[in-house]
TORPA-4810 file (N, C-alpha, C, O; in nm, 3 decimals):
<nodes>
NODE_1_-0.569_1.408_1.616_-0.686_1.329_1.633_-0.697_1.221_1.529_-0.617_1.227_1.435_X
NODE_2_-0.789_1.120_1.532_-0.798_1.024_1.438_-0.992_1.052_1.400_-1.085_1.103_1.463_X
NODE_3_-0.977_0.984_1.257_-1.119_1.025_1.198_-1.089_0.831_1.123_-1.016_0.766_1.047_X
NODE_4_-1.208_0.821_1.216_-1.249_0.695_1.189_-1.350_0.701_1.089_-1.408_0.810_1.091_X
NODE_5_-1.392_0.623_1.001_-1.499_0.579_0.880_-1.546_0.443_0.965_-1.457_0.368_1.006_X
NODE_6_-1.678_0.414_0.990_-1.770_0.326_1.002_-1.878_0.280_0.818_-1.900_0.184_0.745_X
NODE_7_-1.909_0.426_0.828_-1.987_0.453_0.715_-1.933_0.457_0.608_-1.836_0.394_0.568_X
NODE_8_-2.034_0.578_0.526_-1.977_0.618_0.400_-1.898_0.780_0.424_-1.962_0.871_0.478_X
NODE_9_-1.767_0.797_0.382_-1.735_0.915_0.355_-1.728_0.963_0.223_-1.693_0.875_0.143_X
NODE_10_-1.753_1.084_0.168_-1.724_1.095_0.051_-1.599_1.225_0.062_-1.595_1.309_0.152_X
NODE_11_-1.510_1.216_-0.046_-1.364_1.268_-0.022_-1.368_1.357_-0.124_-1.455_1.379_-0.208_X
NODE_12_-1.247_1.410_-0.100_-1.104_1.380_-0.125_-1.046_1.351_0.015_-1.086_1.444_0.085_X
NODE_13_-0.985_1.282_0.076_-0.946_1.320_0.235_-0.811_1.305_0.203_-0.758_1.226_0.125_X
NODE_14_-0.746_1.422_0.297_-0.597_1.429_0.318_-0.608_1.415_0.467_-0.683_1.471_0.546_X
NODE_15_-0.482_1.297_0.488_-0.444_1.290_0.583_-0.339_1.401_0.646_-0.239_1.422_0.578_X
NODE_16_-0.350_1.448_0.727_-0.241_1.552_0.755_-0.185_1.565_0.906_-0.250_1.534_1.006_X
NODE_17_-0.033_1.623_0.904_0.063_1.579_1.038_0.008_1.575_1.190_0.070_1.547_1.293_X
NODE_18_-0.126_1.611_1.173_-0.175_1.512_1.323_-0.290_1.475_1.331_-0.370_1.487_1.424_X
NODE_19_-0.302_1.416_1.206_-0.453_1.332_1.279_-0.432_1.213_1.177_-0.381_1.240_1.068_X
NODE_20_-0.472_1.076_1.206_-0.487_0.982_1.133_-0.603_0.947_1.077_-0.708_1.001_1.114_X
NODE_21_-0.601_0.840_0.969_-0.761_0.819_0.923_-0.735_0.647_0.957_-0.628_0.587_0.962_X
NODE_22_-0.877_0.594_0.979_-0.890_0.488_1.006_-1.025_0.432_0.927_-1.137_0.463_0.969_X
NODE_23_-1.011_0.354_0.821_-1.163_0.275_0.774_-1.179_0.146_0.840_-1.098_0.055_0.859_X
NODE_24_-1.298_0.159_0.870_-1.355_0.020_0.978_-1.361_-0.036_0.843_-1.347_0.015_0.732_X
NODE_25_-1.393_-0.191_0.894_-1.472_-0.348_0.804_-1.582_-0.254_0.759_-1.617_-0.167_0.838_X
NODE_26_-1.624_-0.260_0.677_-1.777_-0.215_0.619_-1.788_-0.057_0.584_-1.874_-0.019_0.505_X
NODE_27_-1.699_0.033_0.642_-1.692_0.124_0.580_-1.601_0.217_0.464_-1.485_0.178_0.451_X
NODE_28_-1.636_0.319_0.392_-1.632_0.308_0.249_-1.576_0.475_0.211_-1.652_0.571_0.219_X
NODE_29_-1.442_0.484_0.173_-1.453_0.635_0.097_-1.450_0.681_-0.039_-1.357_0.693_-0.119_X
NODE_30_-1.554_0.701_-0.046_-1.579_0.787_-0.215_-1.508_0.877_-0.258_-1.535_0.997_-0.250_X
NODE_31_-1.394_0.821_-0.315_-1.290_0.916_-0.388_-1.164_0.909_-0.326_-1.146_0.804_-0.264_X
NODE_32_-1.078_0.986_-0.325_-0.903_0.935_-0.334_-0.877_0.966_-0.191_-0.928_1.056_-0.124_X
NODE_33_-0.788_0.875_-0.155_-0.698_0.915_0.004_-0.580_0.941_-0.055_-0.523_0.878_-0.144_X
NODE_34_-0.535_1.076_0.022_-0.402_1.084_0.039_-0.274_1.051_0.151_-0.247_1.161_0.198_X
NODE_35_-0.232_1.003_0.180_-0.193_0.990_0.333_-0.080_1.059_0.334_0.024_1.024_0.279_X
NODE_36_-0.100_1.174_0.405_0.035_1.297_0.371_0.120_1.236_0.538_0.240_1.246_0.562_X
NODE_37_0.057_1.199_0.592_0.134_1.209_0.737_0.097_1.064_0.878_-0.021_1.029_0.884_X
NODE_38_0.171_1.013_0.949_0.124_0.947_1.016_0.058_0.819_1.011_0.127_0.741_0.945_X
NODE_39_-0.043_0.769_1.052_-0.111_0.643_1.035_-0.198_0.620_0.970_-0.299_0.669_1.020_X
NODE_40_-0.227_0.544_0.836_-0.384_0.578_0.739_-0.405_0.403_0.734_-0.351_0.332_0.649_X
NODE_41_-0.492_0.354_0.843_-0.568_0.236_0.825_-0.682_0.195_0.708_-0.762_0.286_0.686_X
NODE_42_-0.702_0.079_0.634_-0.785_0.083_0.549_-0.882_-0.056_0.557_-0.882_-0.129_0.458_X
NODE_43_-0.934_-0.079_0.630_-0.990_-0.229_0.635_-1.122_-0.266_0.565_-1.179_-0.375_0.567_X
NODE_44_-1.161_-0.144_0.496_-1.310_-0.087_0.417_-1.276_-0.105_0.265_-1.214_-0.195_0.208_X
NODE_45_-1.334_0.006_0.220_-1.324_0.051_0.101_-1.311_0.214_0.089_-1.366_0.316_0.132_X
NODE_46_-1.195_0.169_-0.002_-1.132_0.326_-0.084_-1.206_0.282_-0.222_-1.189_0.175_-0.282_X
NODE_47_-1.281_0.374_-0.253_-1.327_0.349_-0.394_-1.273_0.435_-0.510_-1.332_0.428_-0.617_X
NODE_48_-1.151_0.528_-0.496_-1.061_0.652_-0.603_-0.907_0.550_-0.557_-0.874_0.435_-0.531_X
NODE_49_-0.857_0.674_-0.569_-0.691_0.618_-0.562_-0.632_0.628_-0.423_-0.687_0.686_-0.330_X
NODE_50_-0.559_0.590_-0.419_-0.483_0.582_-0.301_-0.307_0.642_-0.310_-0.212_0.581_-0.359_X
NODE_51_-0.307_0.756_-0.256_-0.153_0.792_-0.253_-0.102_0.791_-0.157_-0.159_0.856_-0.069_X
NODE_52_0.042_0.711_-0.116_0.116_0.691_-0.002_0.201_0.815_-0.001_0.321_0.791_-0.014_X
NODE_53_0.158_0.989_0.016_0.339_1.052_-0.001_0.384_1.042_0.147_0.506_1.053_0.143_X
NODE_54_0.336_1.024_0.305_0.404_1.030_0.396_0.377_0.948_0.484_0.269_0.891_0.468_X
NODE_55_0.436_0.921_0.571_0.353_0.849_0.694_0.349_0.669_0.675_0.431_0.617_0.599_X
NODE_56_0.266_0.598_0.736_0.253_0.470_0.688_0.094_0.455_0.659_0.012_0.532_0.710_X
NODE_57_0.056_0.341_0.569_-0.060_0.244_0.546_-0.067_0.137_0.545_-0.010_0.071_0.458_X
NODE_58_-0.148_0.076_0.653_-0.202_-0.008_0.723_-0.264_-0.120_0.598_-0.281_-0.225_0.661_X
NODE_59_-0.306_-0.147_0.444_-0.395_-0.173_0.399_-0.426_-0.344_0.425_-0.345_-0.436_0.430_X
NODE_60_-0.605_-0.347_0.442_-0.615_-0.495_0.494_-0.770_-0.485_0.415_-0.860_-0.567_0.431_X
NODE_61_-0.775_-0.379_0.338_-0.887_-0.361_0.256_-0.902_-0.363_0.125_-0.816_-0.427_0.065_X
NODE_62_-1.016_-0.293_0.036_-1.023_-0.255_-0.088_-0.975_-0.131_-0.137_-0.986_-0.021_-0.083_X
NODE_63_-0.921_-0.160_-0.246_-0.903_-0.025_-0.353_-0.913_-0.013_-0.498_-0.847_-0.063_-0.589_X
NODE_64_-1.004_0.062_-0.495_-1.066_0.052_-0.636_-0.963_0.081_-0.766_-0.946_0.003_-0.860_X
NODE_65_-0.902_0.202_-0.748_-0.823_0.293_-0.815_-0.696_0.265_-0.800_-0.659_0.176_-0.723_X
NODE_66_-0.598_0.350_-0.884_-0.456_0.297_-0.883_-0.409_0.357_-0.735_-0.457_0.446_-0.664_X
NODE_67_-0.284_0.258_-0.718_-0.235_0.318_-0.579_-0.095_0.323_-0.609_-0.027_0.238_-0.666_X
NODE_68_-0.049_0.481_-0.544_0.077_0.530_-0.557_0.143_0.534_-0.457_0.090_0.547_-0.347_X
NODE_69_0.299_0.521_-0.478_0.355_0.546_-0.347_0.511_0.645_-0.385_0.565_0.635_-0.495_X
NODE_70_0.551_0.714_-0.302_0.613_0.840_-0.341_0.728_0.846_-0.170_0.828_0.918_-0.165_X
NODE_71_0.688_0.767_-0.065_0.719_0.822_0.052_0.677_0.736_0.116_0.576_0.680_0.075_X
NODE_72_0.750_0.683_0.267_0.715_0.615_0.381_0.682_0.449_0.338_0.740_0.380_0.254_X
NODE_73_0.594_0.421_0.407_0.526_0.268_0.393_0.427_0.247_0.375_0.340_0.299_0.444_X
NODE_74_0.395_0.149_0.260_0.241_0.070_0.235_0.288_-0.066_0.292_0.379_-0.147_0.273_X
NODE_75_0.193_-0.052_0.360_0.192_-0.256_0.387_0.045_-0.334_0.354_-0.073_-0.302_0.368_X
NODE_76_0.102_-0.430_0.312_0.019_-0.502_0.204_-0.074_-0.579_0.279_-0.073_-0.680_0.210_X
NODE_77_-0.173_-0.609_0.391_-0.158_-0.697_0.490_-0.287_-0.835_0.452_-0.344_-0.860_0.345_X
NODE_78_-0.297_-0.885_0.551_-0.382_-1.004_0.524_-0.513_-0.905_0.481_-0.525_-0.798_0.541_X
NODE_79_-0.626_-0.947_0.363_-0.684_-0.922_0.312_-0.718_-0.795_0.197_-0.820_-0.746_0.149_X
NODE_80_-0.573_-0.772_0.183_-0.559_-0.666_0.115_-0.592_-0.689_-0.012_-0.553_-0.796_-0.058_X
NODE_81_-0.687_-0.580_-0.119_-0.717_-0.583_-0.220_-0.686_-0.521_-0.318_-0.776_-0.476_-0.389_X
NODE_82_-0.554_-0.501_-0.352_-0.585_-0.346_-0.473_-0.620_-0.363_-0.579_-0.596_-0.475_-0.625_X
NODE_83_-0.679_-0.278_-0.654_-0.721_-0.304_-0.787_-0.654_-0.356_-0.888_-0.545_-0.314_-0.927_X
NODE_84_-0.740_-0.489_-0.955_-0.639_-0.568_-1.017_-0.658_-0.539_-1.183_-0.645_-0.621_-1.274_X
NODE_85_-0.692_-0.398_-1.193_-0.696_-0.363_-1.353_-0.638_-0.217_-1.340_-0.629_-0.151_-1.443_X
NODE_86_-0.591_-0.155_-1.200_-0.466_-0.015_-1.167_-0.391_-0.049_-1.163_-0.385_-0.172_-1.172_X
NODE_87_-0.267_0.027_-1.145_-0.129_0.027_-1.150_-0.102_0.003_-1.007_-0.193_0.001_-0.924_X
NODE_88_0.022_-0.017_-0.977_0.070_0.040_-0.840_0.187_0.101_-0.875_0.276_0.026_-0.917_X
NODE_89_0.213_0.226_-0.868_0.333_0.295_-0.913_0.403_0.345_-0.782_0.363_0.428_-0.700_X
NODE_90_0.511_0.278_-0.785_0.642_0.266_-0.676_0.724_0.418_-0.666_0.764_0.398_-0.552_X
NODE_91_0.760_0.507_-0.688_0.893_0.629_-0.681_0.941_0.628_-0.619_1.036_0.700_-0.647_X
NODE_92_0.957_0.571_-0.487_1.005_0.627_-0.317_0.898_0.530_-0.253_0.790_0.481_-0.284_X
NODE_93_1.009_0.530_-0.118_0.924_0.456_0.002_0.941_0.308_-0.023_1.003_0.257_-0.116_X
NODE_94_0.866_0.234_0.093_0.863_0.114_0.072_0.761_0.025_0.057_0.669_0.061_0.131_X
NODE_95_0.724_-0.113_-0.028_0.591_-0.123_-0.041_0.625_-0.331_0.028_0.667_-0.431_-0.032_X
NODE_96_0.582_-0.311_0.160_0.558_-0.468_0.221_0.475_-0.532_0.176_0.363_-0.490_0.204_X
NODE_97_0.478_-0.646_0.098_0.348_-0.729_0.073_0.347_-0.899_0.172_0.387_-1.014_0.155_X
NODE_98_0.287_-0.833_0.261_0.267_-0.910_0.368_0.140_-1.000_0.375_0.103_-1.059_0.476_X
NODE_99_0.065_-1.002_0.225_-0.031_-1.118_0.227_0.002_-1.059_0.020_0.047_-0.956_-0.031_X
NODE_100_-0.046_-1.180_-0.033_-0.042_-1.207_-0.169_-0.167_-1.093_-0.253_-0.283_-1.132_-0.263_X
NODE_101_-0.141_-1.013_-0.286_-0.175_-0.971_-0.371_-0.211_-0.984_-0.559_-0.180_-1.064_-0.648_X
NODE_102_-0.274_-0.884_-0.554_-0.273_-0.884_-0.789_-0.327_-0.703_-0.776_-0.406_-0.630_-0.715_X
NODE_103_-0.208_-0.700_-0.892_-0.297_-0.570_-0.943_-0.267_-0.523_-1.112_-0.243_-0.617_-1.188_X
NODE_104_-0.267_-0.435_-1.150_-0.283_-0.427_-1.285_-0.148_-0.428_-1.377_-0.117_-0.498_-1.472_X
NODE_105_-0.082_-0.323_-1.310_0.092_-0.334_-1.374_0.112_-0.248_-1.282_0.036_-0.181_-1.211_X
NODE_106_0.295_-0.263_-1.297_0.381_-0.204_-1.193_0.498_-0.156_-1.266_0.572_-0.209_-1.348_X
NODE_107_0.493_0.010_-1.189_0.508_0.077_-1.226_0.610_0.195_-1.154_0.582_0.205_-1.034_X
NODE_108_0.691_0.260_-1.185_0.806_0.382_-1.092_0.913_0.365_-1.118_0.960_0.281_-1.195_X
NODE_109_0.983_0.473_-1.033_1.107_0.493_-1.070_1.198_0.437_-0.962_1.319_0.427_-0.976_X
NODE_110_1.135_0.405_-0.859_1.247_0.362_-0.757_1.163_0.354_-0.624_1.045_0.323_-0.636_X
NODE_111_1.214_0.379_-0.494_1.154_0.244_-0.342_1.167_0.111_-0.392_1.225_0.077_-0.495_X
NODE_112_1.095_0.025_-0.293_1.138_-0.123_-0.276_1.025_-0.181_-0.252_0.979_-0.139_-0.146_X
NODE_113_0.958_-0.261_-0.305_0.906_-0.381_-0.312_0.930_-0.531_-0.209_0.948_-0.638_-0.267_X
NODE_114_0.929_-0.527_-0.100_0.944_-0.590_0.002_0.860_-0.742_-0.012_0.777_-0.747_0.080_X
NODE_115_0.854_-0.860_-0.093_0.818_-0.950_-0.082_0.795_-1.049_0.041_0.870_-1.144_0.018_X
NODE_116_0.730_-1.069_0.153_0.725_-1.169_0.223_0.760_-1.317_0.208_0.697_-1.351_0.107_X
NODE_117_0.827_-1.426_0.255_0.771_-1.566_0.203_0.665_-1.610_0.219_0.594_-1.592_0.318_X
NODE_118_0.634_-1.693_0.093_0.520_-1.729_0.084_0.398_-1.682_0.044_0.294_-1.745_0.029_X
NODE_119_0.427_-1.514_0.022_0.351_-1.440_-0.044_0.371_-1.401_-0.212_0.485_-1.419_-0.254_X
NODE_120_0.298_-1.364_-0.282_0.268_-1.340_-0.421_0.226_-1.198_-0.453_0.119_-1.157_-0.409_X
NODE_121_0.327_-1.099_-0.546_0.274_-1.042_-0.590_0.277_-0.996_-0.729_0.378_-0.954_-0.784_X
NODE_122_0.164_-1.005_-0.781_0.115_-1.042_-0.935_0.049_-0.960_-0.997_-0.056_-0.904_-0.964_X
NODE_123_0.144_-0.947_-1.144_0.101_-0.794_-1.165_0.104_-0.797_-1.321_0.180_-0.880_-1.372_X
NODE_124_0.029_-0.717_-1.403_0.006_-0.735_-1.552_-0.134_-0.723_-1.571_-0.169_-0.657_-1.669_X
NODE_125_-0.255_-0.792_-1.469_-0.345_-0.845_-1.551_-0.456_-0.741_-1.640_-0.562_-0.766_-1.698_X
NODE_126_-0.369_-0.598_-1.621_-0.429_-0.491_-1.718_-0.407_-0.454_-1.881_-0.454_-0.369_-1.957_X
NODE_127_-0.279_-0.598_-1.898_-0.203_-0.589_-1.992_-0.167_-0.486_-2.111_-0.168_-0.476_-2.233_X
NODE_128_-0.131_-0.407_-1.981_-0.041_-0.303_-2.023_0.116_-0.288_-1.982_0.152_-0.305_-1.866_X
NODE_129_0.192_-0.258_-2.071_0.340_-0.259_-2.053_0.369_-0.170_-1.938_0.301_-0.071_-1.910_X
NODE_130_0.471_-0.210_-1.874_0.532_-0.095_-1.773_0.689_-0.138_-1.716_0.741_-0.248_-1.697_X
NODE_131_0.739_0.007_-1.697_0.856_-0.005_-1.640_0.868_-0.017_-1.481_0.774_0.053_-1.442_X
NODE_132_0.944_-0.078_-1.346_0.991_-0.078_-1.304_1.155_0.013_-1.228_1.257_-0.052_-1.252_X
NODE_133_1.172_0.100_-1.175_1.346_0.078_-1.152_1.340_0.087_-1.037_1.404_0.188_-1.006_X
NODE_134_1.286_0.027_-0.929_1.325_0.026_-0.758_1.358_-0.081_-0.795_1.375_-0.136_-0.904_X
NODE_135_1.366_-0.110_-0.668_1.404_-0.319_-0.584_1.292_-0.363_-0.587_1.188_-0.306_-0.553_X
NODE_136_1.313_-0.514_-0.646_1.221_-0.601_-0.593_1.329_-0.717_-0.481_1.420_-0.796_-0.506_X
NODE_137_1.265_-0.680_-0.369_1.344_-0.798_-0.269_1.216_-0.893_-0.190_1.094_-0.884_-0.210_X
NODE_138_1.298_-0.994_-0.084_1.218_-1.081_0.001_1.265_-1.215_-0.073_1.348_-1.235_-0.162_X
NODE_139_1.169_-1.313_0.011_1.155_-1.422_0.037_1.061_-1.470_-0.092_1.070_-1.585_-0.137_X
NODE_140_0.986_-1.386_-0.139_0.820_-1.455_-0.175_0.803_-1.440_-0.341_0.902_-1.479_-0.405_X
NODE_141_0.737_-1.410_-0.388_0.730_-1.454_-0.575_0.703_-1.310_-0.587_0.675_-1.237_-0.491_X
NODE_142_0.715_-1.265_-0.733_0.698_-1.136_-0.803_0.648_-1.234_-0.953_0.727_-1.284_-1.033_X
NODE_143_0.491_-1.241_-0.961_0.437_-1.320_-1.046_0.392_-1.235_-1.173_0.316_-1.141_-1.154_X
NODE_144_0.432_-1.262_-1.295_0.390_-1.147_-1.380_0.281_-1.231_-1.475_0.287_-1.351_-1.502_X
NODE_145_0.181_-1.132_-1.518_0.092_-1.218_-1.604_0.011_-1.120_-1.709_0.031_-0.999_-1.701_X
NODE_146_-0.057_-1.160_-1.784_-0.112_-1.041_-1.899_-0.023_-1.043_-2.024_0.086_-1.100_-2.020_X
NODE_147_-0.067_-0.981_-2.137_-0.012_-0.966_-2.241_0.146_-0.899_-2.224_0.253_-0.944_-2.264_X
NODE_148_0.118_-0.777_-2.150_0.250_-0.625_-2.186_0.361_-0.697_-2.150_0.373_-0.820_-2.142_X
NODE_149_0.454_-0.597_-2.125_0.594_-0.652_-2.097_0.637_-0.568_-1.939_0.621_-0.446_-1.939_X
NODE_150_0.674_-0.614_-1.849_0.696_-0.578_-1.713_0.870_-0.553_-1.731_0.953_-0.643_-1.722_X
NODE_151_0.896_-0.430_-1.756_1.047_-0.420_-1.777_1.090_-0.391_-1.629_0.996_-0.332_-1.575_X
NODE_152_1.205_-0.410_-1.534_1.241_-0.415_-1.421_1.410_-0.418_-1.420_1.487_-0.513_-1.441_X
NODE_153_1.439_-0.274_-1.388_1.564_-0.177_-1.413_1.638_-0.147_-1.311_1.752_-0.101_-1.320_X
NODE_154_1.559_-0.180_-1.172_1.632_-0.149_-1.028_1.725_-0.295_-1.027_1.751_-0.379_-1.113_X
NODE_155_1.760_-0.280_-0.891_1.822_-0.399_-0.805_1.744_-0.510_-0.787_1.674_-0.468_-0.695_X
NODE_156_1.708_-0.614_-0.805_1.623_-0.731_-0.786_1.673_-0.835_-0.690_1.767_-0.899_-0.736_X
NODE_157_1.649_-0.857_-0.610_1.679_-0.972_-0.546_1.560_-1.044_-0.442_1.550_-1.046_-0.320_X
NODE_158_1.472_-1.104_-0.557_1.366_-1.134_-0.473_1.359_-1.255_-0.496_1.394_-1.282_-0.611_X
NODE_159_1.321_-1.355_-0.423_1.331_-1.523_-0.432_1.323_-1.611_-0.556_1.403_-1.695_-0.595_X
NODE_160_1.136_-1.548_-0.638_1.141_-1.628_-0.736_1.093_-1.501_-0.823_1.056_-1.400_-0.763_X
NODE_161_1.093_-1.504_-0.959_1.017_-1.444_-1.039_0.957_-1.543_-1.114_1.035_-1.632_-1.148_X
NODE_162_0.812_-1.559_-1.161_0.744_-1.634_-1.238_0.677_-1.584_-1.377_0.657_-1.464_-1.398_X
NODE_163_0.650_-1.670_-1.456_0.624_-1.582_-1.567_0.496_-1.617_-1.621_0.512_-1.677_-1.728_X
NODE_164_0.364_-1.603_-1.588_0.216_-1.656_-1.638_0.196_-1.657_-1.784_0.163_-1.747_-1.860_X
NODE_165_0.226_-1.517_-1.804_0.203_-1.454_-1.938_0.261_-1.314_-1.929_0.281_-1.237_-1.835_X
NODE_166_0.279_-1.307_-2.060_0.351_-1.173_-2.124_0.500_-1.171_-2.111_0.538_-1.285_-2.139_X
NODE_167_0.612_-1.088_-2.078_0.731_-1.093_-2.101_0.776_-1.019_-1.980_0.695_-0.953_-1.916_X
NODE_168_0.886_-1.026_-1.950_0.966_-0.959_-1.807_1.094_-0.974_-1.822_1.171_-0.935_-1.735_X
</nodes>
């Protein structure tokens, strides 16, 4: 089954191997999603963290908290927000940024970083140091900015890297 949000939910919600979650425009979950399985739409607000371990995410919304990914797909999509003072920590899986993003620093041990052209994703402004070792690939920019240092240990082959502020 699918469990749609209009409203307010308040969580923890796990997504699990048969039912999906879906947040409408305007509606809001208080506290962390997990998306263990299947389809997890977000066009609202997540106001905790967000963990990708299975399945795919849809995101075209807010997120307050850091967002992890461990498994499957995040896609980044037009209006996507993640928090631009959390991490996004990469281990596994793949992370599409299919509209330009910012978030705080970036962070894992490995998955891929899927840049679009023409898209931006920009990361530091928590200026705090962090490591990298997946891929950064695509067409589109990997913009770093903030004081720390963005160390990046995987495979890289992503169009441009830019440097605002801090070191990479």
């Amino acid at each position: 089954g699918t469990l749609t949000v209009a409203g307010t939910l308040t969580s923890p919600v796990t997504v699990t191997l048969t039912g999906s979650l879906v947040i409408n425009l305007g509606g809001t979950v208080i506290g962390n999603v997990v998306a263990a399985s299947t389809t997890t739409t977000n066009n609202g607000t997540i106001t905790g963290q967000l963990f990708v371990n299975n399945g795919t995410v849809n995101n075209a919304g807010a997120v307050s908290g850091a967002t992890s990914v461990s498994g499957n797909t995040l896609n980044l999509d037009t209006l996507t927000n993640l928090s631009d003072a959390a991490a996004l920590t990469v281990n596994g899986g793949t992370v599409n940024v299919n509209a330009s993003d910012t978030v705080g620093n970036l962070a894992g041990a490995g998955g891929t970083i899927d840049i679009d052209a023409g898209q931006v994703l920009t990361a530091g402004g928590n200026d705090v140091s962090s490591s990298y070792g997946g891929a950064v690939t695509g067409d589109g920019t990997l913009n770093k900015t903030g004081t720390g240092t963005l160390t990046l240990t995987g495979a890289n082959d992503v169009a441009v890297v830019s440097i605002s502020d801090g070191t990479v």
